[in-house]
C-alpha positions as CSV (number, residue, x, y, z in Angstrom):
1,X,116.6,-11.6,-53.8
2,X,115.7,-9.3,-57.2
3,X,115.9,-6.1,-58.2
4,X,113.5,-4.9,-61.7
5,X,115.1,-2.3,-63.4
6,X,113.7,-0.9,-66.3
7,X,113.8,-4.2,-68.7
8,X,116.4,-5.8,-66.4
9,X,116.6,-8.5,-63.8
10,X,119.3,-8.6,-61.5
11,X,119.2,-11.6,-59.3
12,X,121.4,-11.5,-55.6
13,X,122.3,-15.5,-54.8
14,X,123.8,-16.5,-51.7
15,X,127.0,-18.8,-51.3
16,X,127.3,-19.0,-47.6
17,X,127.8,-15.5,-46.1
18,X,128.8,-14.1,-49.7
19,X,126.2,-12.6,-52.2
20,X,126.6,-13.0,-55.8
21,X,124.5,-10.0,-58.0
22,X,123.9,-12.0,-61.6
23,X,121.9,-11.1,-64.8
24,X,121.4,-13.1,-68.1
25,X,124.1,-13.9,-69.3
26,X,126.9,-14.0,-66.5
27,X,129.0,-17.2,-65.6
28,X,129.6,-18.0,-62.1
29,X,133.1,-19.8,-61.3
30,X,132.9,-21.1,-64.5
31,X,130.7,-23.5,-63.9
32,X,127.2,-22.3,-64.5
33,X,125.7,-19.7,-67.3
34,X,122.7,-17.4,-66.5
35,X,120.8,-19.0,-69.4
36,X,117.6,-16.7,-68.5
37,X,116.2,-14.8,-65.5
38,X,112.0,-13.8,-65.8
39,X,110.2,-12.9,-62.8
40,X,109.8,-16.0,-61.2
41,X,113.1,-18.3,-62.3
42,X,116.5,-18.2,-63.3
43,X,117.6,-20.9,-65.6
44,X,121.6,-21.9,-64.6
45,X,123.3,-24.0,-67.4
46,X,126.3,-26.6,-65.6
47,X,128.5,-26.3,-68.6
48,X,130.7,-29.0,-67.9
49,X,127.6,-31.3,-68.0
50,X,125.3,-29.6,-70.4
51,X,122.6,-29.9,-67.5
52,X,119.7,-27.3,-67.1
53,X,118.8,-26.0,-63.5
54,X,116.0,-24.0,-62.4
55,X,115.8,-21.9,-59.1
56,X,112.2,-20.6,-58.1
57,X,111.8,-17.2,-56.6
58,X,109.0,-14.5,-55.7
59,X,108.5,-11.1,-57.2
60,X,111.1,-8.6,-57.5
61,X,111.7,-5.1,-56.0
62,X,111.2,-2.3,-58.6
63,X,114.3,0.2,-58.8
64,X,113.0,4.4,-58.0
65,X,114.6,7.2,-57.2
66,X,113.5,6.5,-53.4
67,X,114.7,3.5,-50.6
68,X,112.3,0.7,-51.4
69,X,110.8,-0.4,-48.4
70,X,111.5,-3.9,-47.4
71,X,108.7,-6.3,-47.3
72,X,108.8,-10.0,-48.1
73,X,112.6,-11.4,-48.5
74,X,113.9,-14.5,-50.1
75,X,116.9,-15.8,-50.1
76,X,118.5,-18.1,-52.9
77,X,121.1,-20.5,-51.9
78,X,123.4,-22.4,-54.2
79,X,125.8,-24.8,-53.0
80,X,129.3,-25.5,-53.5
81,X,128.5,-28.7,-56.6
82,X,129.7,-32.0,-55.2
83,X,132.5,-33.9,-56.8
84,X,131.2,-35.0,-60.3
85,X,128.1,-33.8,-60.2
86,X,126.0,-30.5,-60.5
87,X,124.8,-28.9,-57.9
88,X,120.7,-28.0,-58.2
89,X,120.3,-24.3,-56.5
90,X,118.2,-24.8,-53.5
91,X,114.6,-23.2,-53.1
92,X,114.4,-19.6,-51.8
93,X,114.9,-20.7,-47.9
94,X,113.9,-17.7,-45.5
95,X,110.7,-15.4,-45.4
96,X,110.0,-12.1,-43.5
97,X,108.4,-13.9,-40.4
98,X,106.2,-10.5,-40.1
99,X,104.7,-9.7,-43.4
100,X,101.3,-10.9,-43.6
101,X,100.5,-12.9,-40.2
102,X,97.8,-12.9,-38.1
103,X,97.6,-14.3,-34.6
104,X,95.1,-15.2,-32.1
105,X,94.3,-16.0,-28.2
106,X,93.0,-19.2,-26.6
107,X,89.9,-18.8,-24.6
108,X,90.8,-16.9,-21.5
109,X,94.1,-15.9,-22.3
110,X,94.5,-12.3,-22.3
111,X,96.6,-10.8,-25.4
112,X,100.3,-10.5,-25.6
113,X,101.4,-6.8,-26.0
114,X,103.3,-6.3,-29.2
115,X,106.6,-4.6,-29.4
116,X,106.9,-2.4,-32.4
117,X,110.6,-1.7,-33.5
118,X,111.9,1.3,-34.8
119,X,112.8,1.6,-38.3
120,X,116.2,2.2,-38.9
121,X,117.6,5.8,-38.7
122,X,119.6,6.2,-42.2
123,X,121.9,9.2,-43.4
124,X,124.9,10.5,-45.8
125,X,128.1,12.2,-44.5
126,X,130.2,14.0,-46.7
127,X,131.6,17.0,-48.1
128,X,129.0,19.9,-49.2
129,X,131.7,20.7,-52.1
130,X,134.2,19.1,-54.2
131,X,137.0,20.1,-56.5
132,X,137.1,18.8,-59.7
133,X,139.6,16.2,-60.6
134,X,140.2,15.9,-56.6
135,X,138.4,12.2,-54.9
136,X,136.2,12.7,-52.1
137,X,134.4,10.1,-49.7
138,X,130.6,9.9,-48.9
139,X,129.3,7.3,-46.5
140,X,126.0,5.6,-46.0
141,X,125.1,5.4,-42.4
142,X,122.7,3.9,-40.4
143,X,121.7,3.5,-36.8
144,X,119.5,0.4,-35.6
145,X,118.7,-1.2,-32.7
146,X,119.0,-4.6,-34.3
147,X,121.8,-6.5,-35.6
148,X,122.1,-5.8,-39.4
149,X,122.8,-9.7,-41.0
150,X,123.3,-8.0,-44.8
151,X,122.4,-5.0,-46.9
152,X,122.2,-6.2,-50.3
153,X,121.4,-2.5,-52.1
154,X,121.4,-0.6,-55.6
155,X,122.8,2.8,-55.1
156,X,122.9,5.8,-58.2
157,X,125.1,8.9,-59.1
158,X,125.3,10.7,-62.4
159,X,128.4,9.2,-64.5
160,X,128.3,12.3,-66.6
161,X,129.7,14.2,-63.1
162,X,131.7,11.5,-61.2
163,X,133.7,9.1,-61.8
164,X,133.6,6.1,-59.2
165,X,136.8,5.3,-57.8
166,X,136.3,2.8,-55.4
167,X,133.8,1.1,-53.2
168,X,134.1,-0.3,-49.3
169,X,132.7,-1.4,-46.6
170,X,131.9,0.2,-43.7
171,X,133.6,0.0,-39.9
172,X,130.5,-2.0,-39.1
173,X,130.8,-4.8,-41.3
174,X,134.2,-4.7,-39.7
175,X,136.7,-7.1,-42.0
176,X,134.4,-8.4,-45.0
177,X,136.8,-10.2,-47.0
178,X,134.8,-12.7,-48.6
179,X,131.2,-11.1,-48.0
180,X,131.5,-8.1,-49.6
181,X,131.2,-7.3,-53.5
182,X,129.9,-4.9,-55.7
183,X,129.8,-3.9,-59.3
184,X,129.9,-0.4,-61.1
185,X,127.8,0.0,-64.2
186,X,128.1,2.1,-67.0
187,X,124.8,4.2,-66.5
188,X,125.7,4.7,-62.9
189,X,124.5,2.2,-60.7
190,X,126.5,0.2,-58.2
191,X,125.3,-3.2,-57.3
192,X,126.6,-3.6,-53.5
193,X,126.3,-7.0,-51.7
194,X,127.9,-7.0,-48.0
195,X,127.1,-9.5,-44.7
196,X,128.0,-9.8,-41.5
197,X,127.3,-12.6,-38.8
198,X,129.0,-11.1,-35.7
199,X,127.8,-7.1,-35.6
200,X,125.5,-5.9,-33.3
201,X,123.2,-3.3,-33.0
202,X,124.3,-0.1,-35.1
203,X,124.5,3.9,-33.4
204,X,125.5,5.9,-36.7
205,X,128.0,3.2,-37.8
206,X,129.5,3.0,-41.6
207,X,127.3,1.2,-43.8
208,X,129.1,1.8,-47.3
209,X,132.2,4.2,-48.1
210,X,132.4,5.4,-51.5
211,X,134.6,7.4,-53.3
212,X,134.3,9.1,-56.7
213,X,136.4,11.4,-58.8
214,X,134.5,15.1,-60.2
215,X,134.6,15.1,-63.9
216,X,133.0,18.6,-64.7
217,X,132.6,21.5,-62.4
218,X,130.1,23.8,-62.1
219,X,126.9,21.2,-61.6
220,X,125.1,19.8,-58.1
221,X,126.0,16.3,-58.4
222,X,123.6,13.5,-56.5
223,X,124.3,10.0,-54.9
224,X,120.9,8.0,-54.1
225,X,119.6,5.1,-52.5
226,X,117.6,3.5,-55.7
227,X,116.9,0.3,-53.5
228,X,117.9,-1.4,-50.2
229,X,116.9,-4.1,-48.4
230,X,118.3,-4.7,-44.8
231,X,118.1,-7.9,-43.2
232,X,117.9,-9.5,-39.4
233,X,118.5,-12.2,-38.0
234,X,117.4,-15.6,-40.0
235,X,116.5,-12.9,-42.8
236,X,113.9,-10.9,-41.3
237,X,113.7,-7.4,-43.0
238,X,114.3,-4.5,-41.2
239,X,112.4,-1.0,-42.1
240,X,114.0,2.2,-42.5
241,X,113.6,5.6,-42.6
242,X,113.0,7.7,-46.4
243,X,116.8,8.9,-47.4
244,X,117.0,11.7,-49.9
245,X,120.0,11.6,-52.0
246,X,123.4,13.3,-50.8
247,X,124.8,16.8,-53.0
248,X,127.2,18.2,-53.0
249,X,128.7,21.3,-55.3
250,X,131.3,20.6,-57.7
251,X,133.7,23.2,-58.0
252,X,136.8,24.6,-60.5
């Protein structure tokens, strides 16, 4: 999967159940440099070989101050390399069975009902005021009547107000060693990618916890939702309800 923001590419690549946010520039394991990421491609470079790769993907989602609604998802995979030689990362493997299809009867058969599925039910918890200089916890959570694979997301705050101190994941994903990572960037956007292969349906169950650190009282400080994409089983994207971003009031 992508996420465009501003003149940035950040590109999420499977490896197995774990998902690895890159941009240009980035060395994974050691083995491969993010020579260059466009729209379409990323270019990996095997630097033990020298050898060029290219992986193939669609278009990206575009970072806003509102939840990107999921449409079409890809998924790139790259494998483990094999003894002595360089891996190639595979082709984008899974599309959102829904997005675009069309389907018709045979004569005399009368047409199948459709089941429509509820989006998703998101919202924050936390406190309406902080201290500053004391941490506090907000969480991300979500009800859904299906089983959430992964939630690969770009959330915001205001690094002028907090400070963030760490990042979790929730009692749904249950124990995510190994499938859970993130990454905190200067201008205040974490980069969260979390997955799961044994939860089931979710009833206002801990997505994300985060915790951050007031810097200056006096201000309203905000954490958003800039993008999210949730994810089904064999990939299928799941919608979700608009989230406006969580305040709270920081005080002396």
């Amino acid at each position: 999967g992508q996420l465009l923001q501003g003149a940035g590419i950040l590109v999420f690549l499977s490896r197995g159940d774990e998902f690895l946010p890159v941009k240009e520039g980035d060395t994974l394991d050691g083995q491969y440099k993010v020579e260059s990421l466009t729209l379409s491609e990323a270019t990996f470079v095997h630097l033990p070989s020298g050898v060029r790769q290219t992986l193939e993907f669609g278009p990206p989602l575009k970072a806003s101050g509102d939840a990107v609604r999921p449409g079409t998802s890809q998924v790139a995979k790259m494998p483990a390399p094999a003894a002595g030689v360089p891996a190639s990362p595979a082709a984008p493997i899974s599309k959102n069975a829904n997005a675009g299809s069309a389907s018709g009867t045979a004569a005399g058969e009368q047409p199948q009902e459709k089941t429509v599925a509820q989006p998703a039910q998101l919202r924050w918890e936390g406190p309406q005021s902080a201290r500053a200089g004391a941490n506090f916890s907000v969480t991300l959570r979500v009800t859904s009547a299906e089983r959430i694979r992964s939630a690969p997301m770009q959330l915001k705050f205001d690094p002028a107000l907090l400070e963030s101190v760490s990042v979790r994941p929730g009692r749904y994903f249950g124990n995510a060693a190994g499938n859970f990572g993130y990454r905190i960037n200067p201008d205040g956007s974490i980069f969260v990618g979390i997955s799961n292969q044994s939860s089931g349906p979710a009833s206002d169950a801990e997505l994300v916890v985060l915790t951050f650190k007031p810097i200056r009282p006096g201000a309203a400080a905000e954490v958003s939702v800039a993008s999210l994409n949730l994810q089904g089983a064999a990939g299928r994207a799941i919608a979700y309800n608009s989230l406006t971003p969580f305040k709270t009031t920081i005080a002396p």
